[in-house]
FITI-902189 format. One record per residue (C-alpha): residue number from 1; residue in three letters; y, x, z. Coordinates in Angstrom, 1 decimal, always signed. Example, Ala and Ser with C-alpha at 12.3 -4.5 7.8 and 13.67 -1.06 7.14 Angstrom:
BEGIN
+-----+------+--------+--------+--------+
! pos ! code !     py !     px !     pz !
+-----+------+--------+--------+--------+
!   1 !  Ala !   -4.5 !  +12.3 !   +7.8 !
!   2 !  Ser !   -1.1 !  +13.7 !   +7.1 !
+-----+------+--------+--------+--------+
REM end
This chain:
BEGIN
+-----+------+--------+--------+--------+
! pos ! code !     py !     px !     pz !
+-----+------+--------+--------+--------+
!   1 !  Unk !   +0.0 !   +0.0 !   +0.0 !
!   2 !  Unk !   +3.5 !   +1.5 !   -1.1 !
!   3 !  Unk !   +5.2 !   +2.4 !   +2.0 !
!   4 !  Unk !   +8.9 !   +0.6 !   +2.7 !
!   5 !  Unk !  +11.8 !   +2.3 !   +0.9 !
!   6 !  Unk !  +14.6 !   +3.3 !   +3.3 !
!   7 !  Unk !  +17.7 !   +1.0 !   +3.2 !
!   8 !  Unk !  +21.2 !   +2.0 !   +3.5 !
!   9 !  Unk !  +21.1 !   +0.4 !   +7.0 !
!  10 !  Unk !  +18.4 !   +3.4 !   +8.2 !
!  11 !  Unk !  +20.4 !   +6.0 !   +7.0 !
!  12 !  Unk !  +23.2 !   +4.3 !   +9.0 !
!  13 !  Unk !  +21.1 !   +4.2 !  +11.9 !
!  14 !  Unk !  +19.7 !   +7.8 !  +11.9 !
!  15 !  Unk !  +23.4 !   +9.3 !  +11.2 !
!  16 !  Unk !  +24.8 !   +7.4 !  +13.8 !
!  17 !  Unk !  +27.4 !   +6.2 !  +11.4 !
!  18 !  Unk !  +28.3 !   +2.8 !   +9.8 !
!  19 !  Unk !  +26.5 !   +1.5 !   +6.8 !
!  20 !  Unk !  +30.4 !   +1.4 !   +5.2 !
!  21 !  Unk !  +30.9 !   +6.0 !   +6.0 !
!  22 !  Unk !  +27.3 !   +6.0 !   +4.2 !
!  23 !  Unk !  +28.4 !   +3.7 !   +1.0 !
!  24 !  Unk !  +31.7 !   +6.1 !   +1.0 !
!  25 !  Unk !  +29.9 !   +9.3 !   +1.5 !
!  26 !  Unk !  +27.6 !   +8.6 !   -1.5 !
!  27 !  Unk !  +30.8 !   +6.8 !   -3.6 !
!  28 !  Unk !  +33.5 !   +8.1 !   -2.6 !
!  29 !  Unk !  +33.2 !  +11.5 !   -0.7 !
!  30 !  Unk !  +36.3 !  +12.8 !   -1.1 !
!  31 !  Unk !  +37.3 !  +10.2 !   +1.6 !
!  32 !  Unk !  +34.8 !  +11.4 !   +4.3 !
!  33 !  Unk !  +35.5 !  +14.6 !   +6.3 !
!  34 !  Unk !  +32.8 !  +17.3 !   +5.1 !
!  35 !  Unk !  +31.2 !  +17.6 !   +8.3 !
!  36 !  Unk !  +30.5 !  +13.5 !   +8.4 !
!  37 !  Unk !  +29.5 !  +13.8 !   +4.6 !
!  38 !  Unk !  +26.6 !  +16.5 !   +5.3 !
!  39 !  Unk !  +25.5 !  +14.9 !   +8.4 !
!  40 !  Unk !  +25.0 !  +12.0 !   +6.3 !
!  41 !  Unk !  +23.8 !  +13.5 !   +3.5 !
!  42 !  Unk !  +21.2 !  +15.6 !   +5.1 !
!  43 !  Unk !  +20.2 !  +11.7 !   +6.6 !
!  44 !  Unk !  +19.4 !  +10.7 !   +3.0 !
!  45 !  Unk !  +18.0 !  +13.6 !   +2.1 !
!  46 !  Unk !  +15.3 !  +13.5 !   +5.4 !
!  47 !  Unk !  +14.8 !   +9.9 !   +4.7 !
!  48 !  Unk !  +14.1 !  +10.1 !   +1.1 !
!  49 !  Unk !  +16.9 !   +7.3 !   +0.4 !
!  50 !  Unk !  +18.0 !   +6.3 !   -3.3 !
!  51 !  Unk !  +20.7 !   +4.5 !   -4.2 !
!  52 !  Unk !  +20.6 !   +1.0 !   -5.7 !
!  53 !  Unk !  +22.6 !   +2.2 !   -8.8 !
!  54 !  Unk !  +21.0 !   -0.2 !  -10.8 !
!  55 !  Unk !  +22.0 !   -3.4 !   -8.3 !
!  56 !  Unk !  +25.2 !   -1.8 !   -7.3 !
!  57 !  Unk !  +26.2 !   -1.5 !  -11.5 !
!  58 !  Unk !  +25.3 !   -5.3 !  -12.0 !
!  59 !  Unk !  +27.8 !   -6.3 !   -8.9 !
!  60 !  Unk !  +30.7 !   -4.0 !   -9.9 !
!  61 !  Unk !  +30.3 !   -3.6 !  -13.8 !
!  62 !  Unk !  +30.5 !   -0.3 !  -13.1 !
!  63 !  Unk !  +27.7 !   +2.6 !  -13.3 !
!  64 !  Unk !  +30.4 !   +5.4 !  -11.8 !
!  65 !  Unk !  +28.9 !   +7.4 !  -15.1 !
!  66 !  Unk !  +31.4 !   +9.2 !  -17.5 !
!  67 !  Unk !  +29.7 !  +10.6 !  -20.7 !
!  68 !  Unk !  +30.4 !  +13.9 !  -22.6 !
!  69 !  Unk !  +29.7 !  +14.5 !  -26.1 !
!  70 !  Unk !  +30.1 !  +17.9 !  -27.0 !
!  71 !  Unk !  +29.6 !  +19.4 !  -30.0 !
!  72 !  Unk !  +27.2 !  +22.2 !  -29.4 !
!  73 !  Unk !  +25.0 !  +23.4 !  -26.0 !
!  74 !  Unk !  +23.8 !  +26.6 !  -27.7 !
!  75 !  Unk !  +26.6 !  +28.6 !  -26.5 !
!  76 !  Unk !  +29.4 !  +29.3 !  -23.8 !
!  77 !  Unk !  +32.4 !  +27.9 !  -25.8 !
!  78 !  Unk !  +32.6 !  +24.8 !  -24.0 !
!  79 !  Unk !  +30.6 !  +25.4 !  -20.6 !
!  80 !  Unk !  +33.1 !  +26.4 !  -18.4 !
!  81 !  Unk !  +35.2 !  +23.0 !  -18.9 !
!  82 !  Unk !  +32.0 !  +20.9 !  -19.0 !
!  83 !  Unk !  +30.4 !  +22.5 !  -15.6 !
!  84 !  Unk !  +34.6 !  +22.1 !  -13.9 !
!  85 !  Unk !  +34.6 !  +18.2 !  -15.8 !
!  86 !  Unk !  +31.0 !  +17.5 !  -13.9 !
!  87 !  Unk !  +32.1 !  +19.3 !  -10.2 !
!  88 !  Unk !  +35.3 !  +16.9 !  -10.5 !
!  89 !  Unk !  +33.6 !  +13.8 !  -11.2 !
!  90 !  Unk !  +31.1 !  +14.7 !   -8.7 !
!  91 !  Unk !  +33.9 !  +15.0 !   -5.5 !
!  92 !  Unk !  +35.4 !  +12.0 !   -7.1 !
!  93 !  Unk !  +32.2 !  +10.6 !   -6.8 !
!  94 !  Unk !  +31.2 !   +9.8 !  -10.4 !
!  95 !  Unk !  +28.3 !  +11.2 !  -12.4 !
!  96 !  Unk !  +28.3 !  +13.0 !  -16.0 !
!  97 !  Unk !  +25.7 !  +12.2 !  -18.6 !
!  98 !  Unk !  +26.1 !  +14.8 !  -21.5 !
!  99 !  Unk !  +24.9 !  +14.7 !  -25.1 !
! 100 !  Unk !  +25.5 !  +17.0 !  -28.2 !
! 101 !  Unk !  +26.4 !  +16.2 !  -31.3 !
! 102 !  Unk !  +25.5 !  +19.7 !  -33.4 !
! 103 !  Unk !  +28.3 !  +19.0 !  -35.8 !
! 104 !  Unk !  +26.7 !  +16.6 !  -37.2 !
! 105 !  Unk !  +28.9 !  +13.0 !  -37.7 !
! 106 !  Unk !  +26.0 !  +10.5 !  -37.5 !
! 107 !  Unk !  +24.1 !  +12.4 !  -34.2 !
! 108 !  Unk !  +27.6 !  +11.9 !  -33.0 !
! 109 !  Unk !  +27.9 !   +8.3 !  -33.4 !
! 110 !  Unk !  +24.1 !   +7.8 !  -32.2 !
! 111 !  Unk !  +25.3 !   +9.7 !  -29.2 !
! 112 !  Unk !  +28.3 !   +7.4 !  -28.8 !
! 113 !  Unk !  +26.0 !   +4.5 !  -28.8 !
! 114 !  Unk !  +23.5 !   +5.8 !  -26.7 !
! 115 !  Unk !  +26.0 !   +6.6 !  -24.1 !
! 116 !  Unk !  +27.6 !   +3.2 !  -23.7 !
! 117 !  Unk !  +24.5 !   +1.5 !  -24.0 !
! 118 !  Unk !  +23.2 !   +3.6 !  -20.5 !
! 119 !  Unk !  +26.3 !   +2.0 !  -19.1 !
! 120 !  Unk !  +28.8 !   +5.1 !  -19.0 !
! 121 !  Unk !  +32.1 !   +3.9 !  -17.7 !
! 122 !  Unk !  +34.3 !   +6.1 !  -20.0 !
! 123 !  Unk !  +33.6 !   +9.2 !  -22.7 !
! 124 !  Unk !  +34.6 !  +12.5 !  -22.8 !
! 125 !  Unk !  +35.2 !  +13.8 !  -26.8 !
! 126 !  Unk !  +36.2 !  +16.9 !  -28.1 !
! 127 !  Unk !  +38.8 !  +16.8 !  -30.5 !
! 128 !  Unk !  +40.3 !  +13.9 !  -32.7 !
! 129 !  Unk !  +38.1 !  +14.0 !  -35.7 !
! 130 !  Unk !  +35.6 !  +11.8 !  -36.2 !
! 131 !  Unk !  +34.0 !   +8.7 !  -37.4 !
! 132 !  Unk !  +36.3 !   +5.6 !  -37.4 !
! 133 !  Unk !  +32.8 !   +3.7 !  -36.3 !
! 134 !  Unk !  +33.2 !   +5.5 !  -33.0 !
! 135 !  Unk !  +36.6 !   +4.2 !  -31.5 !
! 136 !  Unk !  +36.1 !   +0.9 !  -32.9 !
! 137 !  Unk !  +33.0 !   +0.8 !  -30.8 !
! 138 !  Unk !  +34.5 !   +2.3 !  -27.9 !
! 139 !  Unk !  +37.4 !   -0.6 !  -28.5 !
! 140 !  Unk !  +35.3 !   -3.7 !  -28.5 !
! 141 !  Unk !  +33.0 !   -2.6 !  -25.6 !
! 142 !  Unk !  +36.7 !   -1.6 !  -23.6 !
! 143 !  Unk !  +35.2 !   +1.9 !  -22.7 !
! 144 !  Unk !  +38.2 !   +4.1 !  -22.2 !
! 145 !  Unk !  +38.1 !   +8.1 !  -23.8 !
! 146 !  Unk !  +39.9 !  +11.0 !  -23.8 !
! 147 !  Unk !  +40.0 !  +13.9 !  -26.2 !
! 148 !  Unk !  +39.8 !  +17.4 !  -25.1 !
! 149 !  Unk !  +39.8 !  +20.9 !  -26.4 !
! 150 !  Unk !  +43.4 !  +20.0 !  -28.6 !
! 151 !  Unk !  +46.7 !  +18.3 !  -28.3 !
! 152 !  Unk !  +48.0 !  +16.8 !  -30.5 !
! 153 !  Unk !  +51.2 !  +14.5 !  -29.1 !
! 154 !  Unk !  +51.1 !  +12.6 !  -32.5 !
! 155 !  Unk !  +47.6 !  +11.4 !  -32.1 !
! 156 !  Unk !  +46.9 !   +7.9 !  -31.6 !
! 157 !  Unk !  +44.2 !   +8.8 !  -28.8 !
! 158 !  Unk !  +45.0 !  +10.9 !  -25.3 !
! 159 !  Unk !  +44.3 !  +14.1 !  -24.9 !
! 160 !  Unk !  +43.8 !  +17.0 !  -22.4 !
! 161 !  Unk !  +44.1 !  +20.1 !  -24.1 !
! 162 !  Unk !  +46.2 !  +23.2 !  -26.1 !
! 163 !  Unk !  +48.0 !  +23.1 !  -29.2 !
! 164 !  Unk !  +45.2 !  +25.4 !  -31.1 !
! 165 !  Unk !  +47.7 !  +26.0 !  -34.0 !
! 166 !  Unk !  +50.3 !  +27.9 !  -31.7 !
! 167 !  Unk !  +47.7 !  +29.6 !  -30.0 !
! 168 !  Unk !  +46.8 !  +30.8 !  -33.1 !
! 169 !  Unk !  +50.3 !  +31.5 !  -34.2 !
! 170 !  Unk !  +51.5 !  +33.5 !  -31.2 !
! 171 !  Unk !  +48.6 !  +35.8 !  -31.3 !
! 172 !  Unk !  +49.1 !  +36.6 !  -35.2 !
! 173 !  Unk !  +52.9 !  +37.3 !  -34.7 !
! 174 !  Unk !  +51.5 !  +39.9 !  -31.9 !
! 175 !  Unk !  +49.3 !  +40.9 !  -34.7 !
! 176 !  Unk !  +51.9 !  +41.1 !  -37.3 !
! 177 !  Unk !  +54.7 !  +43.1 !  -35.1 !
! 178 !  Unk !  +52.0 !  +45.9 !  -35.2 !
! 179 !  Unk !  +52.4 !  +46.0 !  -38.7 !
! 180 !  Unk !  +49.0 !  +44.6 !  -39.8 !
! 181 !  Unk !  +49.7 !  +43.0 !  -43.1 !
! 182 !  Unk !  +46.1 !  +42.9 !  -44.6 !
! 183 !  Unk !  +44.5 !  +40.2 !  -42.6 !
! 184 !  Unk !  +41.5 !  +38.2 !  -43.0 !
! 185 !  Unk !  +39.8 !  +34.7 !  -41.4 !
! 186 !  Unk !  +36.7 !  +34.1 !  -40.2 !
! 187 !  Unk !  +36.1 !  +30.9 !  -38.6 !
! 188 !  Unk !  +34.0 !  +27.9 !  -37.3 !
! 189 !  Unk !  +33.2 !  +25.7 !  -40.7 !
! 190 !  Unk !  +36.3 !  +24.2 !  -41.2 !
! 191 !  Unk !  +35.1 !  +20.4 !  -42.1 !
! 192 !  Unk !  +36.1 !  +17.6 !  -39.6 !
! 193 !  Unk !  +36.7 !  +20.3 !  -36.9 !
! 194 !  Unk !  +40.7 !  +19.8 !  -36.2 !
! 195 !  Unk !  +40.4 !  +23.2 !  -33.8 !
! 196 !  Unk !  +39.4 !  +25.1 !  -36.0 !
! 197 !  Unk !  +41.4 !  +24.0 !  -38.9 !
! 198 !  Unk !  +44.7 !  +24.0 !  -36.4 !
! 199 !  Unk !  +44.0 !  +27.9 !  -35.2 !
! 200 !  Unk !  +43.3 !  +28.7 !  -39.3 !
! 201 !  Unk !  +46.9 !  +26.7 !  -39.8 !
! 202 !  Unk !  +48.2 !  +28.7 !  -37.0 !
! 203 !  Unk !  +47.8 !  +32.1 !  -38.4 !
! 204 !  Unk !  +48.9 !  +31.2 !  -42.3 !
! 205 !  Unk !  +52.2 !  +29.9 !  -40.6 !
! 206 !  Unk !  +53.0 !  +33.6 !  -38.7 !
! 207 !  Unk !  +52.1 !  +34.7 !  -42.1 !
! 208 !  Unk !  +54.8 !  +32.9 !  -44.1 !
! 209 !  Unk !  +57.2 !  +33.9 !  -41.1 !
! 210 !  Unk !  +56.6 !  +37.5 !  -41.8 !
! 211 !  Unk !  +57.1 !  +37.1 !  -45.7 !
! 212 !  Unk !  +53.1 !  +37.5 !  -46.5 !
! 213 !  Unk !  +51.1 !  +35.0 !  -49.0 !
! 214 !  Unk !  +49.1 !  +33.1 !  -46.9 !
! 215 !  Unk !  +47.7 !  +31.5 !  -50.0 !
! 216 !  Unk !  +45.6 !  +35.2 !  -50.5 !
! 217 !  Unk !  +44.4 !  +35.0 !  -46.8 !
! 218 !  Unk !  +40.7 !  +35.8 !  -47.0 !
! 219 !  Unk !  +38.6 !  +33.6 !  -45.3 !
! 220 !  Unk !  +34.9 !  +33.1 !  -44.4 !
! 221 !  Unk !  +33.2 !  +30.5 !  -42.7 !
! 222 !  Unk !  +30.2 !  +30.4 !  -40.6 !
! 223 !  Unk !  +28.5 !  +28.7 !  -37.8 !
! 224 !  Unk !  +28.9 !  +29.5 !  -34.3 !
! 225 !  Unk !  +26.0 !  +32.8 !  -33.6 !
! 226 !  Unk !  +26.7 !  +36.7 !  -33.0 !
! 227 !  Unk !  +24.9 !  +36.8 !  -35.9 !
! 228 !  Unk !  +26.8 !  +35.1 !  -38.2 !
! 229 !  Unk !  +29.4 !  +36.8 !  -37.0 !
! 230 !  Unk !  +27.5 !  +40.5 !  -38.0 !
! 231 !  Unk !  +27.6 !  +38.8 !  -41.4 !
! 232 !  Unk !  +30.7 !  +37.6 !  -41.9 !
! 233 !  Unk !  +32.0 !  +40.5 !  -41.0 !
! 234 !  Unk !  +30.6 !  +42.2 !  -43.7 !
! 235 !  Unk !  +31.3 !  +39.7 !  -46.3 !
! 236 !  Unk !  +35.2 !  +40.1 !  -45.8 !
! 237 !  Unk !  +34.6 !  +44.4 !  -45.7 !
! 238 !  Unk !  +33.1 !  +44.0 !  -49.1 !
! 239 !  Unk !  +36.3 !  +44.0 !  -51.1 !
! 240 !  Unk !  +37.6 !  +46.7 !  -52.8 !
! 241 !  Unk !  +41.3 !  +45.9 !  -50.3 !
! 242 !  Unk !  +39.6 !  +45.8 !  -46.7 !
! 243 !  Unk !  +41.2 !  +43.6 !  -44.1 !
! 244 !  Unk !  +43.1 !  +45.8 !  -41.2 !
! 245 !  Unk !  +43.0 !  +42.9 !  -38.7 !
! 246 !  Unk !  +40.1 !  +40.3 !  -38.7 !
! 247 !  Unk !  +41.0 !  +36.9 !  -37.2 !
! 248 !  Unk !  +38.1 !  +35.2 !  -35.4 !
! 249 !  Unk !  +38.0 !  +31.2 !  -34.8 !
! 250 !  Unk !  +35.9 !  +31.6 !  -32.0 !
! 251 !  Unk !  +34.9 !  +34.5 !  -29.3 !
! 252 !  Unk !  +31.1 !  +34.0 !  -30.2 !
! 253 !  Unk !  +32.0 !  +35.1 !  -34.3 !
! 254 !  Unk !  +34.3 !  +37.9 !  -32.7 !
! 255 !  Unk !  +31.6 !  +39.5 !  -30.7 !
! 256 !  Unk !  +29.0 !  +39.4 !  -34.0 !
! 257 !  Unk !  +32.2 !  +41.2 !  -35.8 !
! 258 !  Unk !  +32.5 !  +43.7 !  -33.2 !
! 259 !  Unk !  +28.8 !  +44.3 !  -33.7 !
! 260 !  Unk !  +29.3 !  +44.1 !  -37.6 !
! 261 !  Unk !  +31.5 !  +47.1 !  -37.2 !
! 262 !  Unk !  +29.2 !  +49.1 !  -35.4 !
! 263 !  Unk !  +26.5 !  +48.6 !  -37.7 !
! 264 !  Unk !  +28.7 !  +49.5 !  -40.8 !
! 265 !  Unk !  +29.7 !  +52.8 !  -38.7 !
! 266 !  Unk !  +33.8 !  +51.3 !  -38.2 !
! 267 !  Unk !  +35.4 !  +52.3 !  -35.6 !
! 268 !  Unk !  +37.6 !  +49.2 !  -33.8 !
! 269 !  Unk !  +40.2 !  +49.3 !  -33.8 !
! 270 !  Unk !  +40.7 !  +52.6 !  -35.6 !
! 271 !  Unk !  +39.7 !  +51.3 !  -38.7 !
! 272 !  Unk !  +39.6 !  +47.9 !  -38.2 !
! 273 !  Unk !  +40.9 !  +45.0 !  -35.1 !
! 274 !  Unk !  +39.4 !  +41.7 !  -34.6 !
! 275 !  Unk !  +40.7 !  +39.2 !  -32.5 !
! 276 !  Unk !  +38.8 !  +36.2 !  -31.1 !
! 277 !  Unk !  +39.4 !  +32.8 !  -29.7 !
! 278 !  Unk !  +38.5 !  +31.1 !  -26.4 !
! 279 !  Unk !  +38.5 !  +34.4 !  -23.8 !
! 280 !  Unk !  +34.2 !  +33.6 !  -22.5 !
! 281 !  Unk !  +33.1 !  +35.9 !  -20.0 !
! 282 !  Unk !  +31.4 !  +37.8 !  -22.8 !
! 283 !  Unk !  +35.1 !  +38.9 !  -24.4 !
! 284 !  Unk !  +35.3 !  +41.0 !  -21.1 !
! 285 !  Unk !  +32.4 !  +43.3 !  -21.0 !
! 286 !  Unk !  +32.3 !  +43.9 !  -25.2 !
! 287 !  Unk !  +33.1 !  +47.7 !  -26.4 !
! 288 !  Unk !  +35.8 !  +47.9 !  -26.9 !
! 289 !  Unk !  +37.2 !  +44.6 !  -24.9 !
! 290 !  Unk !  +37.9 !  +42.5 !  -27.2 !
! 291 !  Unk !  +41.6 !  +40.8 !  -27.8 !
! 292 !  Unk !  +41.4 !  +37.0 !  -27.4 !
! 293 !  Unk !  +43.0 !  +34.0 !  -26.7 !
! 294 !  Unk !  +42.7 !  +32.6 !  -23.0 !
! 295 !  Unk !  +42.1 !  +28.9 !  -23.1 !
! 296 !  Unk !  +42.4 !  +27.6 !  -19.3 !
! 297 !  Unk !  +39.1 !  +25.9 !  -19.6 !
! 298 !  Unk !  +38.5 !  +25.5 !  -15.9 !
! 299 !  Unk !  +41.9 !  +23.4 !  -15.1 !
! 300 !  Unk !  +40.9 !  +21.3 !  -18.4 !
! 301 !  Unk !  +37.6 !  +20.0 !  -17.2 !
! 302 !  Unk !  +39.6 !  +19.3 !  -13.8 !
! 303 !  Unk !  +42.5 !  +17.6 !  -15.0 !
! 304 !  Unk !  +40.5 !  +15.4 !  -17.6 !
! 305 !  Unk !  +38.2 !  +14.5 !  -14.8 !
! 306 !  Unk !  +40.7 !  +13.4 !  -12.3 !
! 307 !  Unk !  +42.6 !  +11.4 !  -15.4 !
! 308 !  Unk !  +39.8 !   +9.1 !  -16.5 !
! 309 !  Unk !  +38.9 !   +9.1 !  -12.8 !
! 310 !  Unk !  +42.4 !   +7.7 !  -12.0 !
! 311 !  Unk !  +42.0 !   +5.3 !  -14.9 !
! 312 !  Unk !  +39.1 !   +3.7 !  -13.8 !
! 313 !  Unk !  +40.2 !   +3.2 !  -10.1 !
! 314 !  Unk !  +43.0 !   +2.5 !  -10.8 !
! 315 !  Unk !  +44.4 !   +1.7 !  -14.1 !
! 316 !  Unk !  +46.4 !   +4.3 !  -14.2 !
! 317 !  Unk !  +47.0 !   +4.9 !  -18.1 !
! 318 !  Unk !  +45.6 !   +7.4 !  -19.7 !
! 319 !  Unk !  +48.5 !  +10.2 !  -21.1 !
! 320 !  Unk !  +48.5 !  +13.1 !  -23.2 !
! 321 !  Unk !  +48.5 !  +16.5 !  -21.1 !
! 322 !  Unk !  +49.3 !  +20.2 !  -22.5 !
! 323 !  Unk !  +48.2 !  +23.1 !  -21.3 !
! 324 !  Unk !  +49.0 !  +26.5 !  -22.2 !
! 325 !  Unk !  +46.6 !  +29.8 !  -23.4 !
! 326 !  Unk !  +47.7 !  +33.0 !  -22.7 !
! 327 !  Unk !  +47.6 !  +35.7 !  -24.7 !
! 328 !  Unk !  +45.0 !  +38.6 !  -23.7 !
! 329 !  Unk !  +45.6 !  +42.1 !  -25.6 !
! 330 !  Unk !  +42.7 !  +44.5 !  -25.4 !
! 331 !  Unk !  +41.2 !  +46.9 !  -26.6 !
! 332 !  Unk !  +39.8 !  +46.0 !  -29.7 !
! 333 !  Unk !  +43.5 !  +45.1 !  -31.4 !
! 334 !  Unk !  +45.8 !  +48.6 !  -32.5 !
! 335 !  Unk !  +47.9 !  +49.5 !  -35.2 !
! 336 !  Unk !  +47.0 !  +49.3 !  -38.2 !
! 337 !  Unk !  +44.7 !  +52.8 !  -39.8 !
! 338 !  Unk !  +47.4 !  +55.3 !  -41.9 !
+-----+------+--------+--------+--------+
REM end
């Protein structure tokens, strides 16, 4: 015979607390004091207690679930913002149910939909491109969203994010004041990704400001992989005018370029400098460091947390939020060879 599952009243009981501290500790535990919360919580752990979610959703038409679609897992690009987005929600008591896209448009909208059908309360999205499908769904089931990874002021959705294209821009003029003036792309494929064409736009515009033809930028593109970054780098060192500065959308294709380098017996930045995009962990232990752009993925996750957090308590609209990259000059960026 199945033994008796413990109630919220036993873990009450056994804390010595009321059965309202336990609902708050398990709901809403940023409003308990952390020594009543792990009392507690070491109660429901002892007793083997489980939550109701399913009766609790049905009385509040609420699941306290926010989803994430992301568009790749096989990398660290977006990891720090996802794992600060999930500790938010999770002191604000809310959960996170992530999903991946791979780039792919219709995976994306089959996550959508899978999503909302598990009941989240709200989505998570990274950038503003994608199937018109989507937000009409989102619309007509009233599940709220918020875009991340860009901002864009001008888009009809909110966002919590950097303006990629004067991330981009700064850095090149950096670039540029060196005296670089044979310069080169490689990026992130550039179809319905609006980061990667923003930081691509970026660059071409420092270009014009400095009097070069951004029409003859050379440009590659490839999937994120250190790999394909080995090999893109090597497609834009086969002309007979070799870049002096490669531009990388992404850290990931900056480390493959560094490796690229080493492989063809280059010297960075002697002969050549890449750049990269995003400032992972990874950026700081390359040889020679590599030059990047600092995205302030950590405060990201937080801030679109606590947003679509606010929202759904409440109502608080959801707004548009910039935040700024920083510029980080390293090693792997010098003058241009004589």
């Amino acid at each position: 015979m199945k033994a008796q599952s413990p109630t919220l009243n036993d873990v009450a009981m056994q804390a010595g607390v009321s059965t309202a501290t336990v609902s708050r500790c398990l709901n809403e535990p940023e409003k308990v004091t952390a020594k009543t919360r792990e009392k507690v919580m070491a109660t429901v752990t002892a007793l083997g207690y489980s939550p109701n979610f399913g009766a609790r959703a049905m009385a509040t038409q609420r699941t306290n679930t926010i989803g994430a679609v992301i568009p790749t897992m096989e990398n660290a690009i977006f990891a720090r913002g996802l794992q600060a987005f999930q500790e938010e929600l999770w002191r604000l008591g809310f959960n996170l149910m992530v999903a991946s896209s791979s780039y792919q448009r219709e995976l994306e909208v089959a996550q959508v939909r899978s999503l909302v059908a598990r009941g989240a309360d709200a989505l998570l999205l990274i950038g503003h491109i994608r199937d018109p499908q989507i937000y009409a769904l989102l619309d007509a089931q009233q599940i709220p969203s918020l875009v991340t990874w860009t901002y864009d002021p001008s888009a009809a959705r909110p966002s919590v994010g950097f303006d990629n294209c004067a991330a981009m821009r700064d850095m090149a003029r950096k670039v540029l004041e060196l005296g670089h003036q044979r310069l080169a792309m490689m990026t992130a494929p550039l179809a319905r990704n609006d980061r990667a064409q923003a930081r691509l736009l970026g660059l071409k515009d420092a270009m014009v400001e400095f009097g070069l033809n951004s029409d003859a930028l050379p440009i590659v593109e490839y999937p994120y992989g250190i790999e394909n970054g080995a090999i893109g780098f090597a497609a834009l060192m086969q002309g007979s005018t070799k870049p002096t500065a490669i531009f990388c959308g992404n850290d990931v294709l900056a480390v493959g370029a560094l490796r690229g380098a080493r492989d063809m017996g280059l010297n960075v930045p002697g002969d050549v400098s890449i750049i990269g995009f995003d400032d992972i962990e990874l950026s700081q232990v390359t040889y020679p460091l590599l030059t990047t752009v600092h995205v302030p993925h950590r405060d990201m996750g937080q801030r679109a947390a606590r947003a679509l957090v606010r929202h759904l308590n409440d109502d608080a609209p959801l707004e548009s939020q910039e935040l700024h990259t920083e510029l980080r000059l390293r090693a792997s960026l010098g003058p241009p060879p004589r």
